[in-house]
Every structure is written in C-alpha cells, then in structure tokens.
N, C-alpha and C positions, 0 to 999 in steps of 0.2 A: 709268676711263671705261667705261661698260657697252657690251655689242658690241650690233649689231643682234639677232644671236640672242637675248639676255638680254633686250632690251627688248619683243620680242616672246613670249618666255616667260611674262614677268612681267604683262603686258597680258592673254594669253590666260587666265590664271590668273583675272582679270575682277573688275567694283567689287567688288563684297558682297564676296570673299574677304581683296582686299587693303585693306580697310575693317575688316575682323576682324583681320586681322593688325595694323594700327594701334591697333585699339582695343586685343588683347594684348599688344602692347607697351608700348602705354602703361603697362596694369595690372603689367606684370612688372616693368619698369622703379621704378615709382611705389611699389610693395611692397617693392623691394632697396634704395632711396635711405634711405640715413640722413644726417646734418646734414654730415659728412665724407667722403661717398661719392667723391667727387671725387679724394680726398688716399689712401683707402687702395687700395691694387690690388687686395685679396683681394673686396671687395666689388664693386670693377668686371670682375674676373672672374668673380664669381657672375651678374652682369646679364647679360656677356657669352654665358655659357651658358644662361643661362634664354633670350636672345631666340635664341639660335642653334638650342634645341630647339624653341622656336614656329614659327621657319621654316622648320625640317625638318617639323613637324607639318603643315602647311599647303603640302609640296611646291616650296616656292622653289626656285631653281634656283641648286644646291651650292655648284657652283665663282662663285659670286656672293653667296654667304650671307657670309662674311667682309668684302665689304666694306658689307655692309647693314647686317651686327652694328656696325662703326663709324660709319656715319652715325649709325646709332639714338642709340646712346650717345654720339655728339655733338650731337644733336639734344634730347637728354637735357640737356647740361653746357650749351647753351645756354640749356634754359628754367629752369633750375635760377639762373643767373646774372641772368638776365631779372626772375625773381619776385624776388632779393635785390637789385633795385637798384630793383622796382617799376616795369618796364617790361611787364611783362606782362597787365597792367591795362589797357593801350593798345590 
C-alpha cells in the first residue's frame, strides 16, 4: 500500500513524466515478451530490470520502485491473457 509520502512523490513527479514512463514501459515490456515469457523466469527478470532501470531513470521514488516493478509486470500477465482469450478487443 503506498504511504502518503509516495503518493505525493509520484504526483509531483507530474502527467507528461508519468505518461513517459507508461509509454516506456510499455515498450520495454512489449520488446522482452516472448510467447512463454510468463513460464520462464530468466525472461521476467530481464523485464524486471529493464522496468526497474526506466524508473530509476525517470527518478521514481526507490524504496517504492519494487513494488511498481510488480504491478507493471502484472499488469503485463494480465493483457497478455486478455489478448489470448480475445478480451482485449473489448
């Protein structure tokens, strides 16, 4: 659960920045998926650390970067499942 501090870290940080950071993650993300990314760990630790040095790059705030890295990358395994069952279309 984020503290207040964090949520106002991450607000001050402001749209356009964490609009970039969406969109690079998107791309980082979207570039390290292969058909079984889901099943191997070496590749979801590759992801893991490509999104966790875009959020260092862009200043996030640290001690909350860890659990950003996992929404992403769940946020990942959901549209990933989405598009294979064709809900993503919706």
């Amino acid at each position: 659960m984020p503290t207040e501090c964090h949520v106002r870290a991450v607000l001050e940080m402001g749209d356009a920045v964490l609009k970039q950071i969406a969109v690079d993650c998107v791309w980082a993300v979207w570039s390290s998926a292969t058909i079984d990314w889901s099943m191997k760990e070496s590749v979801r630790a590759s992801m893991r650390a490509k999104v966790g040095r875009l959020l260092a790059k862009y200043d996030y705030p640290p001690d909350h970067e860890g659990r950003a890295v996992d929404l992403v990358l769940e946020q990942a395994g959901l549209f990933a499942t989405s598009t294979q069952t064709g809900d993503a279309a919706r």
